[in-house]
C-alpha positions as a Python dict, from the first residue, in 0.01 Angstrom:
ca = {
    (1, 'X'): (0, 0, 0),
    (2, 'X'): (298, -95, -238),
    (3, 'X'): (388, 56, -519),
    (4, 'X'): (256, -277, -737),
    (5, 'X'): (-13, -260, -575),
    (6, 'X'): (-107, 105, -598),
    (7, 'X'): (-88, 31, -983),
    (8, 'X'): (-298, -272, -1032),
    (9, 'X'): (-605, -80, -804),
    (10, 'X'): (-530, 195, -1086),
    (11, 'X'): (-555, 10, -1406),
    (12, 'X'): (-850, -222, -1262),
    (13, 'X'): (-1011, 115, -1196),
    (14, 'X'): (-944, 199, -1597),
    (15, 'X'): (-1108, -152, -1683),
    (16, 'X'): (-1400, -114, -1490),
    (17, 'X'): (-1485, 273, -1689),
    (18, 'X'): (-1435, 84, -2007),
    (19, 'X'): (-1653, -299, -1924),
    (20, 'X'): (-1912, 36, -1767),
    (21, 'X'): (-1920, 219, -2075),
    (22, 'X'): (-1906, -79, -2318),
    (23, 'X'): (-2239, -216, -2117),
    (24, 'X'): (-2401, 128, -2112),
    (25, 'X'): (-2401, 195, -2487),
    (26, 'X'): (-2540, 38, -2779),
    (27, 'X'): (-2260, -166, -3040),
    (28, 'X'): (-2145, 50, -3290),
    (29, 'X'): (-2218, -11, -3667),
    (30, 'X'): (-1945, -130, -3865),
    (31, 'X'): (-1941, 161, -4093),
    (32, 'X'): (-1937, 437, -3814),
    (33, 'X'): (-1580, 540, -3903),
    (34, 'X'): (-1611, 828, -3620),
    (35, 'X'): (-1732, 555, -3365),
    (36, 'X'): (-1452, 343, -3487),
    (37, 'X'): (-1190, 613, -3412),
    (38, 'X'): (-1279, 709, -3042),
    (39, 'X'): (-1313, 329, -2994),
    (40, 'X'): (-917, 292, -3168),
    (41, 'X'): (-794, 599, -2945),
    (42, 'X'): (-949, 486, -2642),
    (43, 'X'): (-783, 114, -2668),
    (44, 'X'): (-438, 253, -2786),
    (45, 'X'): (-497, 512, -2432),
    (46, 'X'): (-573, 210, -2231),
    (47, 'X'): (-252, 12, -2356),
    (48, 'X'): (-40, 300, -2337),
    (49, 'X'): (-140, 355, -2000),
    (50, 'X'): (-68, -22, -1860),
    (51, 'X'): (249, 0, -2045),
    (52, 'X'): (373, 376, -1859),
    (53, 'X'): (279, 252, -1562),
    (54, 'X'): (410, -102, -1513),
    (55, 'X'): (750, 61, -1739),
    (56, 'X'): (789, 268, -1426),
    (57, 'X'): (999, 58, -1237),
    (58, 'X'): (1203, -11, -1547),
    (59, 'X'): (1366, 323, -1584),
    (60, 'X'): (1634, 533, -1424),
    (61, 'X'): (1487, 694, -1095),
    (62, 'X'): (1494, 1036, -1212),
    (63, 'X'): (1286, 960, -1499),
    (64, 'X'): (1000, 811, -1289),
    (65, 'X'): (793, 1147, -1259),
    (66, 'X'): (783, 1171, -1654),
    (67, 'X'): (683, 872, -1754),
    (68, 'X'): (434, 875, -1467),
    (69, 'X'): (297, 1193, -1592),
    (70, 'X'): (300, 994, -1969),
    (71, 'X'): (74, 732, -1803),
    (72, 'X'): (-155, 977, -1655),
    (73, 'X'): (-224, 1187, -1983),
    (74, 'X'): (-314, 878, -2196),
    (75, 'X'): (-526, 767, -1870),
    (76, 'X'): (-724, 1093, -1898),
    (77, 'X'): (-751, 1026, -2220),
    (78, 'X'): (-831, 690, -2244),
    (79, 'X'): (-1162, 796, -1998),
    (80, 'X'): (-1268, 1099, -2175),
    (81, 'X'): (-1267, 872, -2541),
    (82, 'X'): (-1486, 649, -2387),
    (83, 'X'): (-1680, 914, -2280),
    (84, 'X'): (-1691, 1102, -2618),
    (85, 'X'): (-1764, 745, -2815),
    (86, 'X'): (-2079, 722, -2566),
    (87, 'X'): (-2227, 1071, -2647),
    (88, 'X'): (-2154, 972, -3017),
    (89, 'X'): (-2294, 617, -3039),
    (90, 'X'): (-2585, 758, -2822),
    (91, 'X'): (-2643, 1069, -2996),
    (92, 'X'): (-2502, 1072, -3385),
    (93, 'X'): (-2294, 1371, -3239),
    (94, 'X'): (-1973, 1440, -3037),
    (95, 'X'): (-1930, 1846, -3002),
    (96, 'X'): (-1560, 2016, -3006),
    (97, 'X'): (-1643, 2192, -2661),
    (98, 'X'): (-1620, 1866, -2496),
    (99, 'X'): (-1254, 1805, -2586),
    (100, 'X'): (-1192, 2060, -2371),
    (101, 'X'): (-1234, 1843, -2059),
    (102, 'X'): (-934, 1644, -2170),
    (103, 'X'): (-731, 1958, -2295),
    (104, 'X'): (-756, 2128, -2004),
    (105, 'X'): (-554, 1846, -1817),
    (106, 'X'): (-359, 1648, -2053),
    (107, 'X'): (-185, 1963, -2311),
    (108, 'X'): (-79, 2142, -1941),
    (109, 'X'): (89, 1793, -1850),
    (110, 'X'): (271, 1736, -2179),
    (111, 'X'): (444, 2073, -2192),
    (112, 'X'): (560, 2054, -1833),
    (113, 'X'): (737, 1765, -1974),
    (114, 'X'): (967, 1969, -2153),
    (115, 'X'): (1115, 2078, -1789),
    (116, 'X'): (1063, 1729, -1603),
    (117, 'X'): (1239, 1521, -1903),
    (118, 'X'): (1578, 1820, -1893),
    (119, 'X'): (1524, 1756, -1481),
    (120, 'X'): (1568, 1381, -1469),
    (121, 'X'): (1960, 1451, -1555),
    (122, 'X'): (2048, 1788, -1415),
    (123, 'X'): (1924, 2041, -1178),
    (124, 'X'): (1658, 2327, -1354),
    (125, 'X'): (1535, 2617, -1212),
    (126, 'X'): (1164, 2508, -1096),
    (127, 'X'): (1066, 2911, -1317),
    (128, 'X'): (1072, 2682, -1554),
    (129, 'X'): (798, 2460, -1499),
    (130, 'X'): (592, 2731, -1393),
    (131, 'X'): (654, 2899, -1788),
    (132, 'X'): (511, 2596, -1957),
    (133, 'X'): (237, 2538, -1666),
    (134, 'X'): (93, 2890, -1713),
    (135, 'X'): (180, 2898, -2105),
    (136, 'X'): (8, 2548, -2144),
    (137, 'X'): (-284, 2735, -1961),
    (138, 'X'): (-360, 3033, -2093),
    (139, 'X'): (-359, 2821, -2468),
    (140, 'X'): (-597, 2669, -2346),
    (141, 'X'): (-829, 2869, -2159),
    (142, 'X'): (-836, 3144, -2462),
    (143, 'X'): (-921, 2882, -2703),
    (144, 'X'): (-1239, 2772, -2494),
    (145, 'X'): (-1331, 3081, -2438),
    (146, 'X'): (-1341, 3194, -2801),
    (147, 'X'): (-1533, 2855, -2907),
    (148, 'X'): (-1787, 2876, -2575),
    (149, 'X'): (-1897, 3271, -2654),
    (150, 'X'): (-1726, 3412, -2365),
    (151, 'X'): (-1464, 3622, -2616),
    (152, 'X'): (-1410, 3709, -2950),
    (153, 'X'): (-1341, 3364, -3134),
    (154, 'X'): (-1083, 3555, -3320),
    (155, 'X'): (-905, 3666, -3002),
    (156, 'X'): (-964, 3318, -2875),
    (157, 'X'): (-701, 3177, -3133),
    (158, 'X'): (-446, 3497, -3086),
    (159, 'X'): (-483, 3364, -2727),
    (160, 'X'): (-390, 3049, -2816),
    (161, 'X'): (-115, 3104, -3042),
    (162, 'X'): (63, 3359, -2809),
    (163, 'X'): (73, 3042, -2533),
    (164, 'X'): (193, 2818, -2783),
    (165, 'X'): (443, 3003, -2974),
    (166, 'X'): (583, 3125, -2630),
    (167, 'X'): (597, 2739, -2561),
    (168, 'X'): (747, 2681, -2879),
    (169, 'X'): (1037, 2974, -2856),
    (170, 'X'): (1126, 2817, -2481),
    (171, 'X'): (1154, 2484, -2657),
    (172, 'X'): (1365, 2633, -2978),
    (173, 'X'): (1606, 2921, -2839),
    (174, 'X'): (1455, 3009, -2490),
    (175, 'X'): (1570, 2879, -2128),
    (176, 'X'): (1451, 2521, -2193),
    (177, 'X'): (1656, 2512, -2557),
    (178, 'X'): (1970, 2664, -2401),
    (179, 'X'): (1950, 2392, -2155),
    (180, 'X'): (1927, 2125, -2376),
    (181, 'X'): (2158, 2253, -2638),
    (182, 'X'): (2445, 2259, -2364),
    (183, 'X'): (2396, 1903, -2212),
    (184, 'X'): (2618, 1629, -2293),
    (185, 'X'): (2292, 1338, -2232),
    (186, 'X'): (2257, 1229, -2580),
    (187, 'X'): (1956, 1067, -2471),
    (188, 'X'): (1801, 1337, -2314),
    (189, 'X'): (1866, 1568, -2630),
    (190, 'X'): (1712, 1290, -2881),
    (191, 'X'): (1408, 1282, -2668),
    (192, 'X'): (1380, 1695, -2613),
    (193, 'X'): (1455, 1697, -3013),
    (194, 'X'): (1186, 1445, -3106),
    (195, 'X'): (915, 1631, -2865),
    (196, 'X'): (994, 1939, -2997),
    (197, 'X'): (907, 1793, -3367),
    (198, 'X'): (565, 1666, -3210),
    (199, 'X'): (463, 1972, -3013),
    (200, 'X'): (527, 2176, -3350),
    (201, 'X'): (398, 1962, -3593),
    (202, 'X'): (126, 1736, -3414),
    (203, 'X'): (-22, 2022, -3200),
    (204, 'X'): (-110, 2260, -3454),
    (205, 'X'): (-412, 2042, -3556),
    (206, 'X'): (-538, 2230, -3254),
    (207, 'X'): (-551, 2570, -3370),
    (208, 'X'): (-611, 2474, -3767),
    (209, 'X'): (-895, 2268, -3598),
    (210, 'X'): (-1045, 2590, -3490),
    (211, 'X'): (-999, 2779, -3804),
    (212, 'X'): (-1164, 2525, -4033),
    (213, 'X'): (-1379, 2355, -3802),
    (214, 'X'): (-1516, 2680, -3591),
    (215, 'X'): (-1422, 3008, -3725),
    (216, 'X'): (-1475, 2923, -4087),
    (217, 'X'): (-1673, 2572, -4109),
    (218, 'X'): (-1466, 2468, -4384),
    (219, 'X'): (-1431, 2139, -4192),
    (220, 'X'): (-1767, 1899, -4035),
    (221, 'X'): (-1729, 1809, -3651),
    (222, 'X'): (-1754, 1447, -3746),
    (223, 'X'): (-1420, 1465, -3976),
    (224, 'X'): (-1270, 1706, -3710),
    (225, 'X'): (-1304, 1397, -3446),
    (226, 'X'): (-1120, 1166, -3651),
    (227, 'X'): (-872, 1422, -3656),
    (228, 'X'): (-836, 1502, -3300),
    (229, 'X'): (-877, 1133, -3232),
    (230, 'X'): (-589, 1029, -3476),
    (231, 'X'): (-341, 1329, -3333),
    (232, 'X'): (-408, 1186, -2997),
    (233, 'X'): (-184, 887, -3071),
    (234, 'X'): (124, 1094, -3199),
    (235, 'X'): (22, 1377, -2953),
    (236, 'X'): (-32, 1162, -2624),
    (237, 'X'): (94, 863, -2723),
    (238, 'X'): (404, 865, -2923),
    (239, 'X'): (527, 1148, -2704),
    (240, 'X'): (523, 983, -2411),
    (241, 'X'): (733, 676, -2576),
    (242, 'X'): (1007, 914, -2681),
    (243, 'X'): (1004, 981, -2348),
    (244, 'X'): (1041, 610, -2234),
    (245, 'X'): (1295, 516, -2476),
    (246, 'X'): (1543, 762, -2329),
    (247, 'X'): (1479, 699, -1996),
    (248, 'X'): (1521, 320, -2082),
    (249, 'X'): (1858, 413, -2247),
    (250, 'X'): (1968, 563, -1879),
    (251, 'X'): (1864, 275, -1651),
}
């Protein structure tokens, strides 16, 4: 099967979830501001996506694997959107936990970016991958645990912020920051400069998310989902264009 081809089965796949979904759940009201903002996210995923993927064949070759990896994260999140705006239209209520499903996938994928996007000029050591894979991970796995019971919620956001300020001092003055700060790819560096402002600015709605919305309640689930749902499109979106625009700027 060719490559076209391979991609049209894909996105015809992302169609059918949404016609599915849209036929399986009552219209939402026209005041539902929460509805309205998985239903915004979930049609900015579902563009995004189209656009990564067709884009693919419109970049240098050794930028295909990113902006692959940029199609696949706003895929997973176009699906689980439509899956949160059903629970919500169906039941008044779309719990935290469940973002989990997405984060799980999609936060691991965007910080292995920050080795794939260095490797689509030069040769790096594959170490680093693994770094952000496992960092990524353990984020993520701490933080569920402290919001599902299984830990301390406390210790569930020191978890959490060890992973991503590890992430964050790779990114700054670590292995991945030395890398970057050495090459001569303007492109590359404008990119790795503009993802660094996003990881450290756009992801720490994730942790103040947990403060305010689980450890102290200062903030309702509903206005945390409008939140989450808005930082999605700088978060999973936008990154993945600052991505595209370099590697369009190589071809």
């Amino acid at each position: 099967m060719s490559k076209i081809k391979i991609i049209i089965v894909s996105l015809s796949v992302l169609m059918a979830i949404s016609t599915n979904a849209n036929a399986a759940t009552d219209l939402l009201q026209t005041d539902d501001f929460v509805g309205f903002s998985f239903w915004l996210v979930s049609l900015a995923c579902l563009a995004a996506t189209f656009f990564f993927f067709l884009e693919r064949g419109s970049v240098a070759p050794g930028w295909t694997v990113s902006i692959t990896v940029a199609g696949i994260v706003t895929g997973i999140a176009f699906v689980h959107s439509i899956y949160m705006r059903n629970i919500w239209v169906v039941s008044s209520d779309a719990p935290i936990i469940f973002r989990y499903l997405d984060w799980f996938i999609t936060l691991p994928l965007l910080a292995i970016q920050f080795y794939l996007v260095p490797s689509a000029v030069k040769r790096v050591s594959p170490i680093l991958f693994w770094k952000f894979l496992a960092a990524s991970l353990v984020m993520v796995c701490g933080s569920y645990a402290g919001e599902a019971g299984y830990i301390d919620s406390f210790l569930g956001l020191v978890i959490w912020m060890v992973g991503w300020i590890f992430i964050l001092y790779e990114i700054f003055t670590g292995e991945a920051g030395k890398l970057v700060s050495k090459s001569t790819n303007e492109d590359m560096v404008a990119a790795f400069g503009m993802m660094r402002i996003i990881v450290t600015v756009g992801w720490t709605i994730y942790p103040l998310g947990y403060v305010f919305g689980y450890l102290t309640g200062g903030l309702d689930p509903d206005t945390l989902n409008v939140i989450y749902n808005l930082g999605d499109l700088v978060n999973k979106i936008a990154f993945g264009l600052v991505i595209w625009v370099a590697a369009r700027s190589q071809y």
